[in-house]
N, C-alpha and C positions, 0 to 999 in steps of 0.2 A: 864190456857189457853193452856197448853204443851199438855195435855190431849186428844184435837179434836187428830184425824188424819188426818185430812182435814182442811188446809187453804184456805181463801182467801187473795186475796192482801189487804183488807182495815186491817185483825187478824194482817198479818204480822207486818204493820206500827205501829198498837199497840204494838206488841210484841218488834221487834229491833226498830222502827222508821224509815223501809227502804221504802219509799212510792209507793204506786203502780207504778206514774211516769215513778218511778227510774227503778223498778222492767220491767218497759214496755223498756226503753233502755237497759237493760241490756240483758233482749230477745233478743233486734232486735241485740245486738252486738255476742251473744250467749251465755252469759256468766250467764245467768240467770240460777233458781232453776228449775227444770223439772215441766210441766205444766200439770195441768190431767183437762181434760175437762168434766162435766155433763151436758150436754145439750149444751146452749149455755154460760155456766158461767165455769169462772176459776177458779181451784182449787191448791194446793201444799200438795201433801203429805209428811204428818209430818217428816217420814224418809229421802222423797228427800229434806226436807228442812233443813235439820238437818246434813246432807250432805255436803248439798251447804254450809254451814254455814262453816263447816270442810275446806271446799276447799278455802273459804277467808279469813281464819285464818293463813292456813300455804300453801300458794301458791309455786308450784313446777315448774321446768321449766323458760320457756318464763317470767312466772307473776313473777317468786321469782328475776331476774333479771330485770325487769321494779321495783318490790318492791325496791330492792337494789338503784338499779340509781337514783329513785326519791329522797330517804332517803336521798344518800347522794349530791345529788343536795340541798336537804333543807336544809342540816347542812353547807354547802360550802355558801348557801343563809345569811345565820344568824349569819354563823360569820363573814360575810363582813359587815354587818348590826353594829353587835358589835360593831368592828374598830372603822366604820363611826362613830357612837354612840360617845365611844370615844376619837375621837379627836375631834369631833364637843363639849363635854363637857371642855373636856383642853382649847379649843384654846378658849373659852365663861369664860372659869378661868384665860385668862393669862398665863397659865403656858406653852403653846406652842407660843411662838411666830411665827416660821414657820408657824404653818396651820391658823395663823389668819391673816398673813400677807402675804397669799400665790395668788401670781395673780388668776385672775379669767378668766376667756377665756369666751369669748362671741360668738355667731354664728349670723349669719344673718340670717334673715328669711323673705325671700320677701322684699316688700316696709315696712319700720316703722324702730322703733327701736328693735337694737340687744337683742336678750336674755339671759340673764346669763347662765352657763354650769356649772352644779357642777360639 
């Protein structure tokens, strides 16, 4: 398939799995592969696409610090997750007394009964 010089969006979705969709918001944000028009149908040439490719692999600037932030927002996500994880398995062993015996705080919520707060 590398072979055409000429994509369309349905080639690409075969190719990586990026669906035209995606390929349509990515346009409208700009951030999309350079678009060659023949008539009224859209095309990617193989180099601009192979480009773009380039450019979301090793993102420079502005993207390589959104890269960065997000990464480490998800690793800051996951090991809180961990923690939780366990001590929710200790304190279901026994072996914490603390966090099985640890008050629970409730919130109100309107008329009815209160809701548990992890």
């Amino acid at each position: 398939m590398l072979e055409k010089n000429l994509y369309t969006p349905a080639d690409i979705e075969r190719i990586d799995g990026i669906s035209p969709y995606l390929l349509d918001k990515m346009w409208a944000a700009g951030t999309g592969p350079r678009k060659t028009y023949v008539g009224t149908r859209i095309f990617i040439a193989r180099d601009d696409y192979l480009a773009w490719l380039e450019k979301l692999r090793n993102p420079t600037g502005k993207a390589a610090k959104i890269v960065e932030r997000t990464a480490a927002m998800l690793h800051a996500k996951a090991k809180h997750a961990a923690q939780a994880s366990s001590r929710a398995r200790r304190a279901s062993n026994g072996d914490d007394y603390e966090a099985a015996n640890a008050p629970v705080a409730t919130v109100k919520r309107g008329r009815g009964r209160p809701r548990r707060q992890a």
